[in-house]
C-alpha positions as CSV (number, residue, x, y, z in Angstrom):
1,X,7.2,13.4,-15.8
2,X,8.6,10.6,-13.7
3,X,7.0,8.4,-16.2
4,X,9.4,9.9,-19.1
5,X,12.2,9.7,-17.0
6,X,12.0,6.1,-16.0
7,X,11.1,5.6,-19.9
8,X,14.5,7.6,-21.3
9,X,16.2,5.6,-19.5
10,X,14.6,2.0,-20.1
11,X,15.2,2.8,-24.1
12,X,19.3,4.0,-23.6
13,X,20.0,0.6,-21.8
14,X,17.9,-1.4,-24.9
15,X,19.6,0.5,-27.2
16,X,23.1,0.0,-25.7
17,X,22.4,-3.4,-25.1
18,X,21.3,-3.7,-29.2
19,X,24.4,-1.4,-30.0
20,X,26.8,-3.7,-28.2
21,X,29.1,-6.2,-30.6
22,X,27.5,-9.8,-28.9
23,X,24.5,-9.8,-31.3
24,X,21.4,-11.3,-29.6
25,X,20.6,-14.4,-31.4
26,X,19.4,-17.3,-30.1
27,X,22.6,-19.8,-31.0
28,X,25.1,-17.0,-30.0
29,X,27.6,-19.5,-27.7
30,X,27.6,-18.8,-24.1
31,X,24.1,-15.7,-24.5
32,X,20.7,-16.4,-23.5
33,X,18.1,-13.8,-23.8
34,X,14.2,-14.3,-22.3
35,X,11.4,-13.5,-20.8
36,X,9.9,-14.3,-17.4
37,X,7.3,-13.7,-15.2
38,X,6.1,-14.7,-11.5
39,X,4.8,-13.3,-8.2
40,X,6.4,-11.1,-5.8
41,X,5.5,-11.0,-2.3
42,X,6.1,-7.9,-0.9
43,X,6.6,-6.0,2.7
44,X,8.2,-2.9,4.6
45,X,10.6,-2.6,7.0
46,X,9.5,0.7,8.5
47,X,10.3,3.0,11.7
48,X,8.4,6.2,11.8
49,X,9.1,8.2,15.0
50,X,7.0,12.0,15.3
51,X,8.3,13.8,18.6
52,X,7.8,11.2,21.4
53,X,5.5,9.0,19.3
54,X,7.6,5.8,18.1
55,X,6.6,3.0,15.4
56,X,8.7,0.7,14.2
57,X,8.6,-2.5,12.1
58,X,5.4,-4.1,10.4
59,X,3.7,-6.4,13.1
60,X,0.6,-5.0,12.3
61,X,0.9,-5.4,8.4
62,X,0.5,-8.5,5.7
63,X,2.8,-9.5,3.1
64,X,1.6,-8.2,-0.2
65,X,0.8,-10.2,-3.3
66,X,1.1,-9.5,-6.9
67,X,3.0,-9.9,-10.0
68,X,6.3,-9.3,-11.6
69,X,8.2,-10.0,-15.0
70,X,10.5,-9.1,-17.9
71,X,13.4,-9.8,-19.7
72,X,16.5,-11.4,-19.1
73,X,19.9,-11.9,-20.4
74,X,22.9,-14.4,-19.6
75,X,26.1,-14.0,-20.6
76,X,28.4,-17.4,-19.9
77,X,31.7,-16.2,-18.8
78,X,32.6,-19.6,-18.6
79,X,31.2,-23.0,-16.9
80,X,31.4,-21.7,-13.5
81,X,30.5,-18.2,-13.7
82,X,27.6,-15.9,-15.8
83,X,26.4,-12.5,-15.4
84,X,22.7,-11.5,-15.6
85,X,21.3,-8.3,-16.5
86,X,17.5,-8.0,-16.1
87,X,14.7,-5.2,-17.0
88,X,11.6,-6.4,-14.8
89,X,8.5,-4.6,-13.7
90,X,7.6,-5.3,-9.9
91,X,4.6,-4.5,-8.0
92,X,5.5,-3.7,-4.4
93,X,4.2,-2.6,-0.8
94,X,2.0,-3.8,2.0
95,X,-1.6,-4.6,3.1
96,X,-2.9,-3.8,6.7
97,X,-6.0,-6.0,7.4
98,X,-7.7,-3.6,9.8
99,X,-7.2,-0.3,11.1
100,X,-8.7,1.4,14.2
101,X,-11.9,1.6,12.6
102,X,-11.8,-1.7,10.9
103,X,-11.8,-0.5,7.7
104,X,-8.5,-1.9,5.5
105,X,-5.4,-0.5,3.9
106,X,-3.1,-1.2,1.2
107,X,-0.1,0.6,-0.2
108,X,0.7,-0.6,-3.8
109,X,3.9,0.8,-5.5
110,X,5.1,0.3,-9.4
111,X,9.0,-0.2,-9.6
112,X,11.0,-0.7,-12.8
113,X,13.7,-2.8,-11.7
114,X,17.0,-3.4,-13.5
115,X,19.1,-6.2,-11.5
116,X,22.9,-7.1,-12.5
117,X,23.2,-10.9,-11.2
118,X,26.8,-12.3,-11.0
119,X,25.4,-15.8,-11.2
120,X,27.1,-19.0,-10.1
121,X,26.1,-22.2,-12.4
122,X,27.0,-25.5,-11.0
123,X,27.9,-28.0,-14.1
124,X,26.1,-31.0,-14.3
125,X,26.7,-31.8,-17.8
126,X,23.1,-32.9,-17.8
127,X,19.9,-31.0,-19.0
128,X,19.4,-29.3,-15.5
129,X,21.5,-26.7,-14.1
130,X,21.5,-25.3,-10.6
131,X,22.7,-21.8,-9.9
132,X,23.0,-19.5,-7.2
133,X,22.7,-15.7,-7.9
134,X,23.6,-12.1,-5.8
135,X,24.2,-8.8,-7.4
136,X,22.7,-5.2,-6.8
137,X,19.1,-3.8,-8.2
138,X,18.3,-0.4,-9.2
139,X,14.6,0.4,-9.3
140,X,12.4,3.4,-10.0
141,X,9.0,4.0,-8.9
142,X,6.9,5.1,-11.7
143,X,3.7,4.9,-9.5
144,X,2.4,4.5,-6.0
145,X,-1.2,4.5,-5.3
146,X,-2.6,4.3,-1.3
147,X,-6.2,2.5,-0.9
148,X,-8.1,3.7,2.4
149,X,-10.9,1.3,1.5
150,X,-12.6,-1.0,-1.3
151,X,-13.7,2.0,-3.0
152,X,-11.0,4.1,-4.4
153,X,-7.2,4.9,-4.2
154,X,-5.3,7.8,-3.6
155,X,-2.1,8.8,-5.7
156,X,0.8,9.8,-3.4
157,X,3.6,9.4,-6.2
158,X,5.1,12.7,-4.9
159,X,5.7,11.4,-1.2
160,X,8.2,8.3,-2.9
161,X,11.5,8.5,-4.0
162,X,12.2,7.4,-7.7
163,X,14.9,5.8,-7.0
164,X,15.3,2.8,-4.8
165,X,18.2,0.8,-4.5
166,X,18.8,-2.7,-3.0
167,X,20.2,-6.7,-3.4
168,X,19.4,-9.2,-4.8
169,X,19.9,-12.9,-3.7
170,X,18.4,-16.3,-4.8
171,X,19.0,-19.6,-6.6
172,X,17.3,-21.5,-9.6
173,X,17.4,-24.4,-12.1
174,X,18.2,-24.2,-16.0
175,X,16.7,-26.8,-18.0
176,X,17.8,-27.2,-21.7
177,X,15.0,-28.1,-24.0
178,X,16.1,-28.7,-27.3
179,X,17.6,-25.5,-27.9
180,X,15.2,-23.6,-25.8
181,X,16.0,-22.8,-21.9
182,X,13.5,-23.1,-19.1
183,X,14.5,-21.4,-16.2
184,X,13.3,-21.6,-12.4
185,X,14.2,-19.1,-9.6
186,X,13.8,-17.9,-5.8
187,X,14.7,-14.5,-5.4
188,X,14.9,-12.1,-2.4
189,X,15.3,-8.2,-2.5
190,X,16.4,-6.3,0.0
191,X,16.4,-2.3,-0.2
192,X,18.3,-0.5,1.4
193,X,17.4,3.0,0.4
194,X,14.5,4.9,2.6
195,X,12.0,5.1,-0.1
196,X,10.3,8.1,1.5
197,X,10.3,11.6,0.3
198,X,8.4,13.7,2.8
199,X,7.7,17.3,1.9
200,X,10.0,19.8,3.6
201,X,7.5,21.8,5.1
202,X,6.2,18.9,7.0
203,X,10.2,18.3,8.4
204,X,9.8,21.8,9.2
205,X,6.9,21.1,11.5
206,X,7.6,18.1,13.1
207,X,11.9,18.6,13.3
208,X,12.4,15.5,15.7
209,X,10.4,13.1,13.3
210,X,12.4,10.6,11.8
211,X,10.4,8.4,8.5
212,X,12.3,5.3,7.2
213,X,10.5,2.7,4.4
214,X,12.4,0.0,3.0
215,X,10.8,-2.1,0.5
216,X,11.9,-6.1,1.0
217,X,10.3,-8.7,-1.5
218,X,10.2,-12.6,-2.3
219,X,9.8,-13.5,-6.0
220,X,9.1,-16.9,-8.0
221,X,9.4,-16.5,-11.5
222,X,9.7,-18.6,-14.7
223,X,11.2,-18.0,-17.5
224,X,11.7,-19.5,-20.8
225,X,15.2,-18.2,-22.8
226,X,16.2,-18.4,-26.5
């Protein structure tokens, strides 16, 4: 049911964006449209505090590896200034090497993501273009999957929030290519929304306990625009 939410609302924003009067073609002046695709390292800032047990940040936990990509758009508003709207998939969350036992742990969460970058190019009026980027990123979970061990996973979809919501920052370099763009970025994503959702009957039991996940991520990603 998440699934076919997320989904709805992935095909309104393609078919607004297709419904729009700038049509998407590849010498349209000033709009570029793309895909990309890179890795996203992944962690959590998280505080969990039950009664007069307290836990707070991630020393114990690794950065997680693993992919992301999509599509792009960028709209020139001038020579200065562009905005980017993106629809990328992102795999999120966190390892722990060892537990008590010794045996490891990994959370691994599914996001759509759908960043709006205000984007700053610096002209060079040569074939590379540096830019810096910042702009807010909307993201729903349409999976999240816990792994006690190397044999099988655990679905706990209904203890995450679908929606998570955060900033974007980074930089990159544009190259032109004879009419096709090659594009280069650093990107860091900070979320600001506690992606939790623990079941009321557990607040119930435990009323001083106080759960707060935030997912934070560095991405590198290439892309090549049209």
């Amino acid at each position: 049911m998440r699934l076919q939410r997320v989904f709805g609302i992935v095909i309104v924003c393609i078919l607004t964006l297709n419904g729009s009067p700038v049509s998407l073609q590849a010498d349209d002046k000033g709009l570029c449209v793309g895909v990309k695709v890179g890795a996203i390292f992944s962690d959590m800032d998280a505080a969990l505090s039950l009664d007069r047990l307290t836990l707070s940040h991630d020393d114990d936990t690794d950065t997680r590896g693993d992919v992301c990509g999509g599509l792009f758009a960028t709209l020139a508003l001038n020579e200065w200034f562009a905005l980017q709207p993106e629809l990328l998939y992102a795999a999120k969350g966190i390892d722990k090497s060892e537990r008590s036992d010794g045996a490891p742990i990994s959370i691994k969460l599914h996001y759509i993501e759908l960043p709006v970058l205000a984007k700053l190019t610096i002209p060079t009026h040569t074939m590379l273009t540096p830019s810096l980027f910042v702009g807010p990123a909307l993201a729903f979970n349409v999976g999240a999957r816990v792994k006690p061990n190397d044999i099988y996973s655990v679905d706990v979809s209904d203890l995450v929030k679908t929606v998570d919501f955060g900033w974007t920052f980074g930089g990159g370099l544009d190259f032109d290519l004879a009419g096709l763009r090659l594009t280069l970025d650093a990107r860091y994503t900070l979320g600001l929304t506690d992606i939790s959702d623990i079941p009321a009957e557990l607040k119930a039991r435990f009323p001083r306990s106080d759960v707060d996940f935030k997912n934070r991520s560095i991405a590198l990603m290439v892309g090549l625009g049209f």
